[in-house]
Backbone as ProteinMPNN parsed JSONL, in Angstrom:
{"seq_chain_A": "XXXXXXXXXXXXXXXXXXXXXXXXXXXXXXXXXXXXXXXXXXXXXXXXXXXXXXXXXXXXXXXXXXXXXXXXXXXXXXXXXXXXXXXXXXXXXXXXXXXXXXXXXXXXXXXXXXXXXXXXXXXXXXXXXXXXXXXXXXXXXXXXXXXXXXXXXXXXXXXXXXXXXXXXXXX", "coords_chain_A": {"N_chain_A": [[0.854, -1.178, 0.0], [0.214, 2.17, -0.698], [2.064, 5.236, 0.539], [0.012, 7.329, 0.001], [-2.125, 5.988, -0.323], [-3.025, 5.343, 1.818], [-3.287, 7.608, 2.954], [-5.439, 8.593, 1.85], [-7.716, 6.849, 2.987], [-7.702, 7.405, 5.731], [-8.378, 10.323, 5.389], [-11.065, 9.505, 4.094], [-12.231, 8.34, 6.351], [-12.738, 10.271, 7.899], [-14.92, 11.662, 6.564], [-16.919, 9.813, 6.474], [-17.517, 9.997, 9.547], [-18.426, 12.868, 9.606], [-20.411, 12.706, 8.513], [-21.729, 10.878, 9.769], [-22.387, 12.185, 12.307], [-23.522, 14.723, 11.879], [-25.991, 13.144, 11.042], [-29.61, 13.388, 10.492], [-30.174, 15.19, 12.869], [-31.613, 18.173, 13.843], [-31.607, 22.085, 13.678], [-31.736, 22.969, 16.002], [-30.399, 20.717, 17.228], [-28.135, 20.845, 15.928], [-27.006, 22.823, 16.467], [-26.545, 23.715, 19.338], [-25.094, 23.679, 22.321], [-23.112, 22.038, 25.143], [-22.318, 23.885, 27.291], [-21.461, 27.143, 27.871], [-19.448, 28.266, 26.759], [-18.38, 26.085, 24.863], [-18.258, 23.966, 22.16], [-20.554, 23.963, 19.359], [-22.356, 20.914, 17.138], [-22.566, 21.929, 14.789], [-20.483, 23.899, 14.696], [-17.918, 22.372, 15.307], [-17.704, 20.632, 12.923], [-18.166, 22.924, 10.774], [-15.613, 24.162, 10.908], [-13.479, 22.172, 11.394], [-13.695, 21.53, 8.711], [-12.987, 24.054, 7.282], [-10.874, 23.938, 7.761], [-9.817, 21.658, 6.567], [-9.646, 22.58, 4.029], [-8.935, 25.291, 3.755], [-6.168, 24.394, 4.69], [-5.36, 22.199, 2.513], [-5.662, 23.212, 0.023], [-3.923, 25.47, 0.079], [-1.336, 23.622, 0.455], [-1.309, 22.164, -2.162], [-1.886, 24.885, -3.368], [-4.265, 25.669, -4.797], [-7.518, 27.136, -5.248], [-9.534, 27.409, -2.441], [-12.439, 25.772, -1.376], [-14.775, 26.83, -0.516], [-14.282, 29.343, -1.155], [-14.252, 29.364, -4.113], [-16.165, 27.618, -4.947], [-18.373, 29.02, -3.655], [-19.01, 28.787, -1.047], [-19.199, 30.036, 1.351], [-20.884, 31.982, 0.608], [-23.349, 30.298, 0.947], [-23.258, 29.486, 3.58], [-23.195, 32.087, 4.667], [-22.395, 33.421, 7.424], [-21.368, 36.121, 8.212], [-18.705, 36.356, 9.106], [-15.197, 37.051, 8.369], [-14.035, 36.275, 5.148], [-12.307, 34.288, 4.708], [-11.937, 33.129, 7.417], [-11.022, 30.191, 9.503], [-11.934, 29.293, 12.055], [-10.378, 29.399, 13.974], [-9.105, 29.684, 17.363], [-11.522, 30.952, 17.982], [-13.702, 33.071, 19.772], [-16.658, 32.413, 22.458], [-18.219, 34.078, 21.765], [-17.915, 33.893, 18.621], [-18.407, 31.507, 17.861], [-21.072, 30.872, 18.154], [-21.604, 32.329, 16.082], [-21.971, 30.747, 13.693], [-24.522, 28.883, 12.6], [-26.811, 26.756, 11.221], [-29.077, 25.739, 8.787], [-29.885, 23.139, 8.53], [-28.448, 20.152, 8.649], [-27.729, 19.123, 5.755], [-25.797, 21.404, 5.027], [-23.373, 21.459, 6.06], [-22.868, 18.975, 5.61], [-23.002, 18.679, 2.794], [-20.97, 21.341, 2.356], [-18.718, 19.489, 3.783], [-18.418, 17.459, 1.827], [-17.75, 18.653, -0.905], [-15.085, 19.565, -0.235], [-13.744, 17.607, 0.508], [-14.104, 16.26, -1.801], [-12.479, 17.311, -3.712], [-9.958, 17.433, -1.636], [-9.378, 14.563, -2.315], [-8.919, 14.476, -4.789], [-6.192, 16.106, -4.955], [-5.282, 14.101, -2.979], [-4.673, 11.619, -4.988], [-3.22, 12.537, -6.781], [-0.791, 12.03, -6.526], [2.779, 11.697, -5.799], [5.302, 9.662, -4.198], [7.784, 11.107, -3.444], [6.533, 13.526, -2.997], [5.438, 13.904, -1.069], [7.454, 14.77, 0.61], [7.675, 17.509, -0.363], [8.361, 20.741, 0.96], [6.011, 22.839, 2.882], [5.42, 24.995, 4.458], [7.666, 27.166, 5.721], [7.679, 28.275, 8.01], [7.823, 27.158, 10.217], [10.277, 25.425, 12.548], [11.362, 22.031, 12.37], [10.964, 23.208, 8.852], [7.67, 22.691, 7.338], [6.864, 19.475, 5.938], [5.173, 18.214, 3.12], [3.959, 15.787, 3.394], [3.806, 16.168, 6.399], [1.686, 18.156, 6.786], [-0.189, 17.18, 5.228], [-1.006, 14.519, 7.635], [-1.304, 15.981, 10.274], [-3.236, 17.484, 9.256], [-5.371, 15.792, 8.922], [-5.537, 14.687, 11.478], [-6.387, 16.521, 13.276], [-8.64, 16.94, 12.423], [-9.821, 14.279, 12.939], [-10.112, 14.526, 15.458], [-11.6, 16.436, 16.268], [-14.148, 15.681, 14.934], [-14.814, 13.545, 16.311], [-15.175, 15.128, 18.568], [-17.717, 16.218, 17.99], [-19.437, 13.774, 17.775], [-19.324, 13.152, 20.605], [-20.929, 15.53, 21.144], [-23.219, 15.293, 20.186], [-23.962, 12.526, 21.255], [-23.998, 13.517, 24.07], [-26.015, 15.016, 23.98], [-27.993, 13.674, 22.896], [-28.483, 11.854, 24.91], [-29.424, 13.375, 27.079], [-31.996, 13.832, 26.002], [-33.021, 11.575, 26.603]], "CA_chain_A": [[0.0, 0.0, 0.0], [1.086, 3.218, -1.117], [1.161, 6.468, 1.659], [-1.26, 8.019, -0.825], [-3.584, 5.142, -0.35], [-3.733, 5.412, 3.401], [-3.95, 9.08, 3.6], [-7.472, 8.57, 1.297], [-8.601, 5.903, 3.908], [-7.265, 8.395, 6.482], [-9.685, 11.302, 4.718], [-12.754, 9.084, 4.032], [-12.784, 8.142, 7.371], [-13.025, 11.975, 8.246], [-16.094, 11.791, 5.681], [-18.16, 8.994, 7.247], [-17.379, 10.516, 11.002], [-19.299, 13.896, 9.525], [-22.185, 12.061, 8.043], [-22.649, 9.904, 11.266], [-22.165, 13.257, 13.575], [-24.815, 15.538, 11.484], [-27.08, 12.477, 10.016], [-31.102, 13.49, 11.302], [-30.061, 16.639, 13.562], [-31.924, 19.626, 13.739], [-31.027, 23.096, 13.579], [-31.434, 22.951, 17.243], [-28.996, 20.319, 17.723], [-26.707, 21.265, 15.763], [-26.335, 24.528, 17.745], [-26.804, 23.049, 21.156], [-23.456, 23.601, 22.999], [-22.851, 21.409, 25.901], [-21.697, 24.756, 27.987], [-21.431, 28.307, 27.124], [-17.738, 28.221, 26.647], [-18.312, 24.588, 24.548], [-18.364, 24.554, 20.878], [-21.877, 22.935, 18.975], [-21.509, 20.51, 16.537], [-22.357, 22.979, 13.682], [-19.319, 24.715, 15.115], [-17.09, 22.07, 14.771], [-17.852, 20.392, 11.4], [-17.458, 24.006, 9.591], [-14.306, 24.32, 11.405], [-12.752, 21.106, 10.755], [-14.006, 21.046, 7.056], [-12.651, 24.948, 6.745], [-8.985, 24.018, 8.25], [-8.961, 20.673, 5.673], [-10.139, 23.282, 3.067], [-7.758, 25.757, 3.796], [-4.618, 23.717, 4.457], [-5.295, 21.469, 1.411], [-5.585, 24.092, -0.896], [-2.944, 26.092, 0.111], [-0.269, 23.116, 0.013], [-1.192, 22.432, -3.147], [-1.709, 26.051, -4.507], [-5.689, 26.235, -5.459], [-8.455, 28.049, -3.978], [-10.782, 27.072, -1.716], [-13.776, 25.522, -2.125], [-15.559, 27.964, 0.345], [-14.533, 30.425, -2.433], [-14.318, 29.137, -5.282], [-18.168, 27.344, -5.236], [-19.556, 30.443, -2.846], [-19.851, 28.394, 0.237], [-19.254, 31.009, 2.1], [-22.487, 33.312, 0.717], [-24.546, 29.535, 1.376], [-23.34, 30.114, 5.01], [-23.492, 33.625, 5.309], [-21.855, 33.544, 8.908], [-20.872, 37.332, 8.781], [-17.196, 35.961, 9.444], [-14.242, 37.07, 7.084], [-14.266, 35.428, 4.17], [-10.692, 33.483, 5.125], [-11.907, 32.737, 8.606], [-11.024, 28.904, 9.675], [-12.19, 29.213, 12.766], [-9.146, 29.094, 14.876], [-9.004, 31.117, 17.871], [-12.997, 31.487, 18.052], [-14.486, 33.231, 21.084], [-18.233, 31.804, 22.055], [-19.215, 35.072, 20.782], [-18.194, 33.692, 17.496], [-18.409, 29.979, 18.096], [-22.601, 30.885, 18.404], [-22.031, 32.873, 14.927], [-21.969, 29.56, 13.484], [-25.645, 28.151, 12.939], [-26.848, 26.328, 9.838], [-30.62, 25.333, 8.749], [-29.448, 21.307, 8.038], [-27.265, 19.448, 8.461], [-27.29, 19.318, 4.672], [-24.94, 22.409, 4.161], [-22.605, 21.211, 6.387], [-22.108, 17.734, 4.74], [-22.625, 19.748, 1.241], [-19.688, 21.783, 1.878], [-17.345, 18.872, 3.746], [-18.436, 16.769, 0.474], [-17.285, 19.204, -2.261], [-14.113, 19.621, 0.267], [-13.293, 15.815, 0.579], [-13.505, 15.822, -3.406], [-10.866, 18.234, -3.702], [-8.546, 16.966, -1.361], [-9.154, 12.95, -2.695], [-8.14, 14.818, -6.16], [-5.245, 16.588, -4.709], [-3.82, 12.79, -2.702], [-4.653, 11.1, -5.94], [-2.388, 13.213, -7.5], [0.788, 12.455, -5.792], [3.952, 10.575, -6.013], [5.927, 9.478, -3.006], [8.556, 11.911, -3.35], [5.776, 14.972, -3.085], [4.945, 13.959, 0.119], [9.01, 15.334, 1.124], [8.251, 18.598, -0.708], [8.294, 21.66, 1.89], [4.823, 23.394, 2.3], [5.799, 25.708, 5.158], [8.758, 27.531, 6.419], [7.794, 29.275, 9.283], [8.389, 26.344, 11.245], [11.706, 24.696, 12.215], [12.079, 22.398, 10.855], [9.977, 23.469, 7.821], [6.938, 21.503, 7.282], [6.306, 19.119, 4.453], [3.254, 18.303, 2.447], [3.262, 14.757, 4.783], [3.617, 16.414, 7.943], [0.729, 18.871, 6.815], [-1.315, 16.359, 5.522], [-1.141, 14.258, 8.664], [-1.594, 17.122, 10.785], [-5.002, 17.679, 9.032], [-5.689, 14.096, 9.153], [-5.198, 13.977, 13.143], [-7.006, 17.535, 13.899], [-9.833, 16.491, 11.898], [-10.556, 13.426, 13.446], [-10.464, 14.915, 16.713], [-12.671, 17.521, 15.898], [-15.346, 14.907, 14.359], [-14.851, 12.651, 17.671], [-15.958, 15.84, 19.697], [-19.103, 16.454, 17.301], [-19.95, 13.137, 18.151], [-19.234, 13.665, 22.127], [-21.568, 16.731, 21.45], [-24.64, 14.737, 19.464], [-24.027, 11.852, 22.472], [-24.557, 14.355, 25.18], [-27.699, 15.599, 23.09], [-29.041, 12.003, 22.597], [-28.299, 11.235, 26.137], [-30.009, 14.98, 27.718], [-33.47, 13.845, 25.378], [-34.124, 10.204, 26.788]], "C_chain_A": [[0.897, 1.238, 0.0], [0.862, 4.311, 0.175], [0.273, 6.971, 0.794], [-2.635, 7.185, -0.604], [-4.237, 5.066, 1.215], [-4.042, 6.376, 3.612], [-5.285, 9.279, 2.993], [-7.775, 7.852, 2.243], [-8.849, 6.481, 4.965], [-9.005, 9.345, 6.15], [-10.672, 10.587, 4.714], [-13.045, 8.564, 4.579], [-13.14, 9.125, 7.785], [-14.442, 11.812, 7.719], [-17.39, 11.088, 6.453], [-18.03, 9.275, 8.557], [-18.376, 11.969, 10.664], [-20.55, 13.253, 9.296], [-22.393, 11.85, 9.579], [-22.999, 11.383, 12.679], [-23.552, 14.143, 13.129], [-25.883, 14.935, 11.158], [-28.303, 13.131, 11.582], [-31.01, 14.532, 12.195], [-30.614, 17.82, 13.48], [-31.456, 20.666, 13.814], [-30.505, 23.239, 15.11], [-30.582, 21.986, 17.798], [-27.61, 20.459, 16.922], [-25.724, 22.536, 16.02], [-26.304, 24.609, 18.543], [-25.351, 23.455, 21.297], [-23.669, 23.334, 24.48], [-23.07, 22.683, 27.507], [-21.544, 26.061, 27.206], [-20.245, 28.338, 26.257], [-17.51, 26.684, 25.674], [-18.731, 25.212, 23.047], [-19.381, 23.432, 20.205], [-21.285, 22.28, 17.513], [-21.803, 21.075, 14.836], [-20.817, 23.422, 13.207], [-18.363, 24.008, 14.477], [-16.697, 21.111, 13.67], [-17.676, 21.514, 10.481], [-16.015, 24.047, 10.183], [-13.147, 23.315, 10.782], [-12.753, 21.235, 9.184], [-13.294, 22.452, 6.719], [-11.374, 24.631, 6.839], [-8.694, 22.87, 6.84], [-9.048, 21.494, 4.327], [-8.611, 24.37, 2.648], [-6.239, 25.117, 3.609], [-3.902, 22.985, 3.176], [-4.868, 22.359, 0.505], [-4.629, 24.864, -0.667], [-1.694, 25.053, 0.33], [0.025, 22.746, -1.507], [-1.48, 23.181, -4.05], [-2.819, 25.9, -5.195], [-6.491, 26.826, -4.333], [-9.196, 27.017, -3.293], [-11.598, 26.918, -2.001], [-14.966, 26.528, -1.493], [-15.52, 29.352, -0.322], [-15.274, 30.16, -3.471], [-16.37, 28.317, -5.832], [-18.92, 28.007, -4.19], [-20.006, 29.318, -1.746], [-19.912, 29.208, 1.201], [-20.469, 31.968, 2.233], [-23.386, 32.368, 1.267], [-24.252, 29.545, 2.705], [-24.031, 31.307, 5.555], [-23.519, 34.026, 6.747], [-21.925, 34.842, 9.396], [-19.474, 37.131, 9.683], [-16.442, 36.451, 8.69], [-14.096, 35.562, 6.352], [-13.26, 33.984, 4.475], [-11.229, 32.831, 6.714], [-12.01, 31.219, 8.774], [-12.133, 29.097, 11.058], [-11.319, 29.664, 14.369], [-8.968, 30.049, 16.231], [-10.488, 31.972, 18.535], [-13.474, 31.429, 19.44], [-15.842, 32.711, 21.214], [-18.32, 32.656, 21.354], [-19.438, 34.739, 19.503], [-18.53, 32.295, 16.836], [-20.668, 30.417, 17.713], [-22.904, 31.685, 16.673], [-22.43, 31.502, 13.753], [-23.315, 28.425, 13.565], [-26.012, 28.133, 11.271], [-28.918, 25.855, 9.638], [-31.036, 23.902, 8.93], [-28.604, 21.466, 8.305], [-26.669, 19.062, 6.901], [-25.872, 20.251, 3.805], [-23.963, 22.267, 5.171], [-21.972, 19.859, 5.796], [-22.012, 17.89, 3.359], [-21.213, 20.356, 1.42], [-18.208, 20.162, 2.562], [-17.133, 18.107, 2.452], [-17.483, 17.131, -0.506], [-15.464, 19.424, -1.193], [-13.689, 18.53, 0.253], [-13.09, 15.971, -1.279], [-11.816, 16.272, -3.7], [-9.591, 17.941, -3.078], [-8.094, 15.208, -2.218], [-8.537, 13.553, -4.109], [-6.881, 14.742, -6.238], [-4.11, 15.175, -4.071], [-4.131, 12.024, -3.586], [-3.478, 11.324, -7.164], [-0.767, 12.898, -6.822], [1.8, 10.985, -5.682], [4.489, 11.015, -4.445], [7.178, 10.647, -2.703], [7.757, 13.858, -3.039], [5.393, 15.358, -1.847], [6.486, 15.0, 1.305], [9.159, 16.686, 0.716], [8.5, 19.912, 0.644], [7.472, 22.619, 1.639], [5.09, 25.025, 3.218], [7.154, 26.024, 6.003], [8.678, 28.439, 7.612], [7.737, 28.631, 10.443], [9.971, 25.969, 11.58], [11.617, 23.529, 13.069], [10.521, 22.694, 10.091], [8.715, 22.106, 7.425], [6.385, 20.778, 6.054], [5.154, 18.695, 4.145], [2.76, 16.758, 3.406], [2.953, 14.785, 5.959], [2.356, 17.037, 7.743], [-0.401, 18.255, 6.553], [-2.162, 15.668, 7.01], [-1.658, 15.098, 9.93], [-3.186, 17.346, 10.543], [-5.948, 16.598, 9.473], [-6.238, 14.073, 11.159], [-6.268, 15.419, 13.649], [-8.612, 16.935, 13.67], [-10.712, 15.653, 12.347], [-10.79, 13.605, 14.617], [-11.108, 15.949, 16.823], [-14.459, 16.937, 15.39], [-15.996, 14.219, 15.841], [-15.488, 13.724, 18.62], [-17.397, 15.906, 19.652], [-19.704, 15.102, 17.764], [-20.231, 12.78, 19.251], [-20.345, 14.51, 22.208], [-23.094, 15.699, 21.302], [-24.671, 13.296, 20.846], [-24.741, 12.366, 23.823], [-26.143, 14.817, 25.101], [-28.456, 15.085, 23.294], [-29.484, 11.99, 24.034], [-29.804, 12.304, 27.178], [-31.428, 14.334, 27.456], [-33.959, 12.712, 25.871], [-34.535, 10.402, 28.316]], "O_chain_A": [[2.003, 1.34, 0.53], [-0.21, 4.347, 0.778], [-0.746, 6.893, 1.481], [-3.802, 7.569, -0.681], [-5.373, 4.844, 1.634], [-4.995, 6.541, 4.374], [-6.145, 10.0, 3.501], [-8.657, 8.562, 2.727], [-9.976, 6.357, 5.443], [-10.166, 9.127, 6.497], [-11.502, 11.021, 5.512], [-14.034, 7.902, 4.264], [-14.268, 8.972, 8.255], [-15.272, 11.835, 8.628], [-18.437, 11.586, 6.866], [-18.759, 8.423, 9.066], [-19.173, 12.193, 11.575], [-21.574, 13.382, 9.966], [-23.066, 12.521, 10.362], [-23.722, 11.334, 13.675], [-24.51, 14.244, 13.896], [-26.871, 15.628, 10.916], [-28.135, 13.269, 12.794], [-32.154, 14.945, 12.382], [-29.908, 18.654, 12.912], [-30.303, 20.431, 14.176], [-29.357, 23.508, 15.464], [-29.98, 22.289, 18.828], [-26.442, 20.241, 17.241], [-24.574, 22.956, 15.892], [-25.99, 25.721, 18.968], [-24.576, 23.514, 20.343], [-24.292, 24.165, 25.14], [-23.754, 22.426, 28.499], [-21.505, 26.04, 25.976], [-20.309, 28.445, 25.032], [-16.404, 26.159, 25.804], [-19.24, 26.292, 22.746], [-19.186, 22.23, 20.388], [-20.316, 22.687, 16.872], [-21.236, 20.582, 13.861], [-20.207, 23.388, 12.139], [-17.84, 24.417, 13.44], [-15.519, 20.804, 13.49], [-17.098, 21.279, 9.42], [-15.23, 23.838, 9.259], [-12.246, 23.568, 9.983], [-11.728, 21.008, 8.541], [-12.77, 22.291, 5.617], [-10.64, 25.058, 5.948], [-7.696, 23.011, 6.134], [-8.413, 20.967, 3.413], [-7.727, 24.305, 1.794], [-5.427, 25.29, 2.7], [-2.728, 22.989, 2.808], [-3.688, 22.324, 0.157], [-4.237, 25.105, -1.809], [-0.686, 25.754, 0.421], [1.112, 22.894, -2.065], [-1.498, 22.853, -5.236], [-2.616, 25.962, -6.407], [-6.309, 26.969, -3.124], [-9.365, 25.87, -3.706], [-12.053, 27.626, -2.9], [-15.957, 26.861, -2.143], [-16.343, 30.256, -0.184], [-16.423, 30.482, -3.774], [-17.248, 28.533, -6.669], [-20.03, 27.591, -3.855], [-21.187, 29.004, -1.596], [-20.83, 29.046, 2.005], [-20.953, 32.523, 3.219], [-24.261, 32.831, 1.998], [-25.331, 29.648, 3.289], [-24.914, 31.517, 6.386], [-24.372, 34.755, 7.251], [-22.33, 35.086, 10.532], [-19.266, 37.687, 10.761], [-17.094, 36.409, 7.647], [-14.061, 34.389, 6.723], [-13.666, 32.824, 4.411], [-10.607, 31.811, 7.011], [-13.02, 30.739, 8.258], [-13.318, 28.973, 10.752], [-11.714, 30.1, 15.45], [-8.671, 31.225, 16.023], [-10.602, 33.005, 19.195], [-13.651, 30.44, 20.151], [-16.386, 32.486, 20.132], [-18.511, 32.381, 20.17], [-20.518, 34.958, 18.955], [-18.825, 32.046, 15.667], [-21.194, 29.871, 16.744], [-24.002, 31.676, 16.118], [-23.403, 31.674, 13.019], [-23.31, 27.419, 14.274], [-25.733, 28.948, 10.392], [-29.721, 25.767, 10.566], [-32.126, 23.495, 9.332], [-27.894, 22.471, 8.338], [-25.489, 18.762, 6.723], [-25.259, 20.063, 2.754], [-23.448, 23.382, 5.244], [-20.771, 19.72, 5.562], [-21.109, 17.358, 2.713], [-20.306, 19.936, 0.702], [-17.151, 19.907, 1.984], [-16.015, 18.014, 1.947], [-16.611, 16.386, -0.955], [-14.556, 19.358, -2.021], [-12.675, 18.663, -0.432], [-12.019, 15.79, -1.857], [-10.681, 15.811, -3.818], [-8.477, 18.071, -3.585], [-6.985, 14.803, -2.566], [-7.539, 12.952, -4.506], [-6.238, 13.98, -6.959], [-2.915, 15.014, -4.317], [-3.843, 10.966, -3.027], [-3.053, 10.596, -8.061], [0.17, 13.694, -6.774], [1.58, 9.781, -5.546], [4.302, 12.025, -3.766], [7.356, 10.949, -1.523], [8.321, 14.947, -2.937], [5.099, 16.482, -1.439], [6.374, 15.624, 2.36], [10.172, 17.312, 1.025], [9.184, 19.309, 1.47], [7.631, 23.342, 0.656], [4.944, 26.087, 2.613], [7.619, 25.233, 6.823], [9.559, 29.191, 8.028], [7.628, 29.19, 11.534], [10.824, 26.294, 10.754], [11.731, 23.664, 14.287], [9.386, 22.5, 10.529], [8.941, 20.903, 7.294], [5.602, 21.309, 5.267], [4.168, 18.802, 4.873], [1.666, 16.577, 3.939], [2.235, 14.025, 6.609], [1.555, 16.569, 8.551], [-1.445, 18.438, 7.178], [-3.277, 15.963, 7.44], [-2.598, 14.586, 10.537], [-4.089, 17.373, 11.379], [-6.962, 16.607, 10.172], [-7.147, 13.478, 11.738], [-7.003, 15.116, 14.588], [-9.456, 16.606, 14.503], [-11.932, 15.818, 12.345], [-11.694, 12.92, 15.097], [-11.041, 16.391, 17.969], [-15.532, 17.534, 15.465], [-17.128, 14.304, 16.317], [-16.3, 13.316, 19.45], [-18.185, 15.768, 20.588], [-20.785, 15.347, 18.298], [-21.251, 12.1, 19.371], [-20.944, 14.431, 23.28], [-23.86, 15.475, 22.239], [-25.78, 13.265, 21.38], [-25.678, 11.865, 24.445], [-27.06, 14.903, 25.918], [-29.531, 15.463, 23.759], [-30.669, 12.096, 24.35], [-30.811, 11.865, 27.734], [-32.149, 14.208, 28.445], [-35.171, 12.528, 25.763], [-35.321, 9.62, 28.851]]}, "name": "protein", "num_of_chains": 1, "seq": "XXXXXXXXXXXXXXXXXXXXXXXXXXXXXXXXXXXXXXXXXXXXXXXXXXXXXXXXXXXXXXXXXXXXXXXXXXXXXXXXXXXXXXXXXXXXXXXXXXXXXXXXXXXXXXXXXXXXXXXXXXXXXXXXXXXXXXXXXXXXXXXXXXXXXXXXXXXXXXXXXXXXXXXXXXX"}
């Protein structure tokens, strides 16, 4: 098995962890937050899906899909356009509310394409290129992948901590 073939198995485990986290959810649970200071799992499905969005696309040098197919106007957060999330006070953690769960697995969807394009595309030696230098040492396109890989799934694992707590609260 090639690393290219695990980092897709990697990713489209990310994929079926969003489905299972947003499947049947209402608006109201997917804006529930545990705690004031706690992030809903609206919150952290755009989050996750903006960082693999972002990072992807900027190692390998295209836009964003949150640009480039206007997911950003089908949000319409009132966030900067660029905003991952990162850093988000409740104040803005609560900006973060969706109608479905549809336009959250709509945009990780068209985001998952894009990256399965982008590790489809790649030879073993690409994974060694250097995506960032403002680390030391500098970080390459495997460390950054991985990196996404590992945030991601711990970002899905909370959403499902959150929709647990939810389940749990309603019986």
């Amino acid at each position: 098995m090639h690393a290219k073939d695990i980092l897709i198995d990697g990713y489209s485990r990310i994929q079926e962890e969003v489905h299972a986290a947003v499947e049947g959810l209402d608006p109201d649970d997917l804006t529930a937050r545990p705690s004031p200071d706690a992030n809903s799992i609206a919150w952290l499905v755009w989050h996750l899906t903006r960082v693999q969005d972002d990072h992807v696309a900027d190692a390998f040098e295209l836009e964003q899909v949150w640009l480039s197919q206007d997911w950003h106007k089908r949000f319409a957060l009132g966030l900067p356009r660029h905003d991952t999330g990162y850093g988000h006070s409740p104040a803005k953690v609560a900006k973060v509310r969706v109608d479905s769960g549809d336009l959250l697995t709509g945009y990780y969807d068209a985001v998952h394409e894009q990256t399965l394009a982008c590790l489809r595309s790649l030879a073993a030696k690409d994974l060694e290129r250097i995506v960032d230098e403002r680390w030391d040492p500098p970080v390459t396109l495997g460390v950054r992948l991985v990196s996404v890989l590992s945030d991601d799934l711990q970002h899905v694992g909370q959403a499902a901590y959150v929709r647990g707590l939810r389940q749990s609260a309603a019986s």
